[in-house]
N, C-alpha and C positions, 0 to 999 in steps of 0.2 A: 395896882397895875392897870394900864389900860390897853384895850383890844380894838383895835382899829378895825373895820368892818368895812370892805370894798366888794361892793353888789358884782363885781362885774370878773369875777376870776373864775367863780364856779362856771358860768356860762361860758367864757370864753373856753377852758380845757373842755366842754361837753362840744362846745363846737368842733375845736381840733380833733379830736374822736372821732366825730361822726361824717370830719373830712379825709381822718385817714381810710375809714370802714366805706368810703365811697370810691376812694381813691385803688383801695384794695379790691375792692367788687368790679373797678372797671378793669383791672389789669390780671384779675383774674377770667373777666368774658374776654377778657382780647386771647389769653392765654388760651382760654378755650376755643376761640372761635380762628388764632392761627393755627393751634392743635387739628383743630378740624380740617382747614382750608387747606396744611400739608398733609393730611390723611387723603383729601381728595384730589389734592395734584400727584400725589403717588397713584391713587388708581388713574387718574387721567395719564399719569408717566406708564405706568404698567401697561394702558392701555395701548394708547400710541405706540409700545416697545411691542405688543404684540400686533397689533395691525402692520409694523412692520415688518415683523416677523413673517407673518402672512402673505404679503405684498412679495419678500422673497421668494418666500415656497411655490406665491403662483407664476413666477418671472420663472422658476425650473420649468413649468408646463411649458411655456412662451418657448424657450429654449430646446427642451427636446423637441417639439415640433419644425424648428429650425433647423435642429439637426435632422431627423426624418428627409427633411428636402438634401441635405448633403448625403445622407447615405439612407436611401428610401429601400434598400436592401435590408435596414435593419429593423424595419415597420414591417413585421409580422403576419398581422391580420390582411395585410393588400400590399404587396411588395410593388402594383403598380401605381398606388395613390399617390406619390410623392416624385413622381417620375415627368418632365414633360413631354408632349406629345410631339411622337417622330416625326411627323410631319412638317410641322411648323416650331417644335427646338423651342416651346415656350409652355406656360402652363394655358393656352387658349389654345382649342383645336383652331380649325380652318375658317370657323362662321363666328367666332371671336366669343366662344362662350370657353368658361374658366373648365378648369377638370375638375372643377367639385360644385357642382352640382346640386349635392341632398346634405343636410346637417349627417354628420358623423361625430358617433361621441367615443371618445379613444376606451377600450377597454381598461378595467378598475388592476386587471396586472400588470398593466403597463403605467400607471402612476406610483410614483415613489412616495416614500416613509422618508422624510430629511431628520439624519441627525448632526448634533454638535459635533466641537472637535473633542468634547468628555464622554462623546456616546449616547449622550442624553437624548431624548428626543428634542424635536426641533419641531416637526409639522408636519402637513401629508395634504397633496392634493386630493380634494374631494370631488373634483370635475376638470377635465377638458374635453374642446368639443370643437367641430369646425363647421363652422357658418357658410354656408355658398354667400355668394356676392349679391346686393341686390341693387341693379342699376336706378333706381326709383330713389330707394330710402339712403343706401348707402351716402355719408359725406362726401367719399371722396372713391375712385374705384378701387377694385384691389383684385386682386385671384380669390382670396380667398381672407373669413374675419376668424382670429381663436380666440375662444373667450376660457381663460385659466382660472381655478376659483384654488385659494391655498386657506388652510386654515391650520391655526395653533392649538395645543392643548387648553389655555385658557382664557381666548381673544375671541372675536370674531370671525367672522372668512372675509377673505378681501378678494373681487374678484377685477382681472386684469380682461381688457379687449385689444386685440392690435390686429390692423388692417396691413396684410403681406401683398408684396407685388413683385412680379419678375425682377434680377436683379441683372443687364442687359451683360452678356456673356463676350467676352472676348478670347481668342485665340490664343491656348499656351502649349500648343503641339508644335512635334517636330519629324517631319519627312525622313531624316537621314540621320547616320551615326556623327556626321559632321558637318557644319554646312559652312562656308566662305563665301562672302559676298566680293570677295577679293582674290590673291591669291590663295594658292596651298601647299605647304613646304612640307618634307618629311627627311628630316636629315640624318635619322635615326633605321629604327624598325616599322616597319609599317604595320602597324595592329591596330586592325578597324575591326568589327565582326558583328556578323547579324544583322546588319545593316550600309546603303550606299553611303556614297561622297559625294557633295551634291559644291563645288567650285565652280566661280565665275570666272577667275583668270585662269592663269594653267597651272596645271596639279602636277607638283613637281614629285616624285615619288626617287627613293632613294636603292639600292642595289637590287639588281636583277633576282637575286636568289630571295631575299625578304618578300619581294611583290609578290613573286610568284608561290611562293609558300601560304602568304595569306589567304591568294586567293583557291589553290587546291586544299586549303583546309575547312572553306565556309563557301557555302552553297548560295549566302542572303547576299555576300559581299558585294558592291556593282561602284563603278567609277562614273560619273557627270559631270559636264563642263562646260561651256559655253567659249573656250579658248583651245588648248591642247594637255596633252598628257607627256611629259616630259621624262627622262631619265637622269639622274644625276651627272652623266657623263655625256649630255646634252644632247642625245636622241630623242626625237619625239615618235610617238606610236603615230599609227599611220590614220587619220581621221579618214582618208576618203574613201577606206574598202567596207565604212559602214556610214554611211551617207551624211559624212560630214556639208555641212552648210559652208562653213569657209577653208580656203589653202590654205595648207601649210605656209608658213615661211621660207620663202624663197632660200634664206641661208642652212634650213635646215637639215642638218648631214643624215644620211643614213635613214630616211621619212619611214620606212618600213622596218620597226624593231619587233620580233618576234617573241618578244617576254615575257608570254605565256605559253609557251612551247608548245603543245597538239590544241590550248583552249580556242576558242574561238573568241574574237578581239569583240566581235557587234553583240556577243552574250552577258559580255560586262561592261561595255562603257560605251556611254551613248557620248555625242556631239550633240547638244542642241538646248536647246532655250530652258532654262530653269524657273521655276516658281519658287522664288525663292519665300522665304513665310518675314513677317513684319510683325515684332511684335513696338506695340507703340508705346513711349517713353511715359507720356502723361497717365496711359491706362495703366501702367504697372507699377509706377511713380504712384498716386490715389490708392492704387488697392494695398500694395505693401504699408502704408501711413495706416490704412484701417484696419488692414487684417494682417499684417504680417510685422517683419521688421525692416525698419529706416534706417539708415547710416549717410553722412554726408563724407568728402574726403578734401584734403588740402593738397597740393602741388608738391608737397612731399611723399603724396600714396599713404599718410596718415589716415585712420577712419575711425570717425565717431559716429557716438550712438544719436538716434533722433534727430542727424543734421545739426547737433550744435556744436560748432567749432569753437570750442575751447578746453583746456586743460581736465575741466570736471568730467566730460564726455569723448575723451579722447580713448579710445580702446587700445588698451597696450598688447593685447595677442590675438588679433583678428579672427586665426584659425582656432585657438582655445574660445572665442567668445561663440563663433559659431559649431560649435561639433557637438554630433548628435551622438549620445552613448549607446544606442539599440537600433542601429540600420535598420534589422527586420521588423520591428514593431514600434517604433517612433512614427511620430506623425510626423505629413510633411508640411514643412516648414514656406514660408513665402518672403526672399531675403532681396533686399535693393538696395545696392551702395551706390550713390549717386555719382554726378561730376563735381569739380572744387568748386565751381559757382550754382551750383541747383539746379541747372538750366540744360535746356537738351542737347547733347554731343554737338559741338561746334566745325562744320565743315574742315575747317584745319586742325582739329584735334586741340586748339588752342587750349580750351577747360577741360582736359581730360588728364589724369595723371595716369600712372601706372599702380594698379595693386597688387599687393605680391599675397599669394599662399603659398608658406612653402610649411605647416605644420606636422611636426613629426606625428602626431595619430590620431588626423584631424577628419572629422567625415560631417559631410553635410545631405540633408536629402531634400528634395523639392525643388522648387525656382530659386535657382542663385543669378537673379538679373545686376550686372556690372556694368553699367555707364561710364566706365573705362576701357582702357586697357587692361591686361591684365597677366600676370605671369605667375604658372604653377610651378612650384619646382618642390625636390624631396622625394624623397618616400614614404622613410618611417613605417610608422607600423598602425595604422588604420584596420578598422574592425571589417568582419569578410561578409558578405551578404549570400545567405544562403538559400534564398527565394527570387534567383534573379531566372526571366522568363524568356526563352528566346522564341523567336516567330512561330515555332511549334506547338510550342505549349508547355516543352520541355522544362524542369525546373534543375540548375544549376546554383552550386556555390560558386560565388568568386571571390578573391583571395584580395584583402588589405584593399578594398573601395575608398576612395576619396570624395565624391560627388553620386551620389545617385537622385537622378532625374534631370530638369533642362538647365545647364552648364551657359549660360550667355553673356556677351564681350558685346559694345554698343563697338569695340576699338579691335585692338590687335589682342591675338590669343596665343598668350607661347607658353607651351607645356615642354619640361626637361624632368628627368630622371625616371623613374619606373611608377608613376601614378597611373592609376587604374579608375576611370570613370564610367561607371552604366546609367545610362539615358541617352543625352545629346551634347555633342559640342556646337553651338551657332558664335562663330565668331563674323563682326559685319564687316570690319578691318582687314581681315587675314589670318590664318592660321597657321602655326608654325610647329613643329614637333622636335625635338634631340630627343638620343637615347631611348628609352621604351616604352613609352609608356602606351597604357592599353586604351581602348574606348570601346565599350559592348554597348550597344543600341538597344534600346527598350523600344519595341514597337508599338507597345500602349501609347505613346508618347504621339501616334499617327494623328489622332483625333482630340487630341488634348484632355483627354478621360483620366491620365494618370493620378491630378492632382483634385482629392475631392475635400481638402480644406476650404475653400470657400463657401461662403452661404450661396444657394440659388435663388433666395427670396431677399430681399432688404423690406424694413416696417415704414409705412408710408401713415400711418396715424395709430396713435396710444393715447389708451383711456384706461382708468380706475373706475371702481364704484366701494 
């Protein structure tokens, strides 16, 4: 037998061998070296997950200092640090320097412990502080810089800077328990209390025994007009025995009605020029979009949410979308339903529809601005408010409130059945009343102090480190 001998097979299988054994040593370093490469994207993951962490916790500090300027009553250590100066109604006294001054560093009980929604811990601020302004170094001005430091259990601390600056204040007071830039109907009860009637046309008041009950029950009550004071049976009270500016109407029967029987007529109801208050469409249009809530409406009195007119954003129960369950201790709210085209009330009412609330136990509190018309009807059964304040000081319940605080109509205002509102009615249109319904005037409401949900600062520059 013969054995054939080929030099070339041993080497070739040592070769293949020595390609596997290479080929396995590189894909065991890759092994290795992805093994590695996700061990340190996880801690650069973990990482990054805790500087964000952090990044949160100091956005808390940024925040309650925020909040301090909304309610600087609840800043402790200097209830008047956070307050602006009477004089000039900004945080710059009279020679244009800020109210702060000196670095202040907020005390270590006044920083929070954040935890999860398991309870776990979460973080805790380690520092905030507040920087006076410095016209030199400063980027850009401000009142005032905070610089917030948060830190994690097992991260870094991440520290936040934001430059605050006045945030320019507009007008959301109201004079009077009712104000008409038009007429004023009352075809009902007349239930005003704690506050005037402040009509541009004539105030038409309905039966003798109602008027006069109102007004021997309430001391605050007072009539204003710039036109006359009417009786349902078309007598007008007599303007000129307290120094009306213009005559009666010539056709006027009967010019001298004694409808207050022994009161004296020039103690409650003046004739003369009214200051009437403006609140402006774009200022409360802007500030509701940021801080509050937006609604747009279509020529049906349909109303959506965010102003978008379609089916997804169409709100099927206006009064359930708005009502607040805790009158007494809900915060107040900053609410703006627009016109059907976005745009501001149209000389002819042209873009304006009619909104209806008639919610059986619907309550709202705060600014309810309506760039419509608007019509209350119902009663139901709304919760009672039993911290309502009259000019005294006195504290009263009142029974089933529907709106507490300023009630505004850009259009006509017609309230029917037995709704009960405390703060203000400003209708620009006209005001109309059936039936009973009440209105208690809040006089906080004078200076526009009632509503302290907005911020008094806005952030004019933000930085990390």
């Amino acid at each position: 037998m013969k054995y054939m001998f080929f030099p070339g097979k041993k080497a070739d299988k040592g070769a293949i061998l020595m390609l596997a054994i290479i080929v396995m040593s590189i894909l065991s370093l890759t092994l290795a070296w992805f093994l590695s490469a996700q061990k340190d994207l996880g801690k650069l993951g973990n990482r990054r997950r805790e500087q964000m962490r952090a990044f949160y916790v100091a956005d808390i500090g940024i925040q309650r200092v925020i909040h301090w300027f909304n309610y600087p009553e609840e800043y402790t250590p200097d209830t008047a640090l956070f307050t602006r100066f009477d004089e000039t109604g900004s945080y710059f006294d009279g020679t244009g320097q800020s109210r702060f001054t000196v670095l202040v560093t907020i005390p270590d009980y006044l920083l929070p412990v954040v935890y999860d929604a398991r309870n776990s811990y979460f973080g805790k601020l380690t520092n905030l502080t507040l920087l006076p302004p410095d016209p030199v170094a400063d980027p850009i001005p401000c009142i005032v810089k905070v610089q917030s430091i948060g830190q994690t259990l097992n991260g870094p601390p991440k520290t936040i800077m934001v430059y605050l600056n006045n945030i320019e204040g507009f007008d959301m007071g109201s004079g009077a328990a009712i104000i008409s830039e038009a007429a004023g109907t009352w075809g009902g009860q007349f239930n005003t209390h704690w506050g005037e009637v402040w009509i541009k046309d004539n105030l038409n008041l309905p039966d003798l025994a109602h008027v006069t009950k109102a007004f021997e029950d309430d001391q605050w009550l007072k009539l204003m007009t710039e036109a006359h004071v009417k009786m349902n049976n078309g007598n007008y009270a007599d303007g000129s025995k307290n120094g009306s500016k213009n005559p009666l109407p010539p056709s006027a029967p009967n010019y001298w009605q004694p409808w207050l029987m022994d009161m004296d007529l020039d103690q409650i109801y003046q004739h003369t020029d009214i200051d009437f208050p403006q609140y402006d469409y774009y200022l409360y249009k802007e500030f509701a979009i940021l801080k509050g809530r937006y609604y747009g409406t279509d020529s049906s009195g349909d109303v959506y949410r965010e102003g978008i007119i379609d089916a997804a954003h169409k709100v099927a129960d206006i009064d359930a979308e708005l009502k607040v369950a805790d009158p007494d201790n809900g915060a107040y709210e900053y609410i703006f339903i627009d016109t059907v085209d976005q745009q501001p009330p149209a000389a002819d009412g042209s873009n304006m529809c009619t909104v209806r609330l008639c919610g059986n136990a619907s309550h709202t509190k705060g600014v309810l601005y309506i760039a419509n018309n608007v019509y209350l009807g119902g009663s139901g059964d709304p919760p009672d408010v039993h911290n309502a304040v009259d000019p005294d000081g006195n504290i009263h319940t009142l029974v089933k409130v529907r709106h507490q605080g300023l009630f505004y109509s850009s259009g006509q205002m017609s309230q029917q059945g037995q709704n009960l509102l405390y703060g203000s009615c400003v209708a620009k249109r006209g005001f109309g009343a059936g039936g009973c319904p009440n209105v208690y005037y809040d006089y906080r409401l004078r200076n526009g102090s009632l509503f302290p949900f907005s911020s008094n600062v806005r952030t004019v520059l933000w930085k990390t480190y």
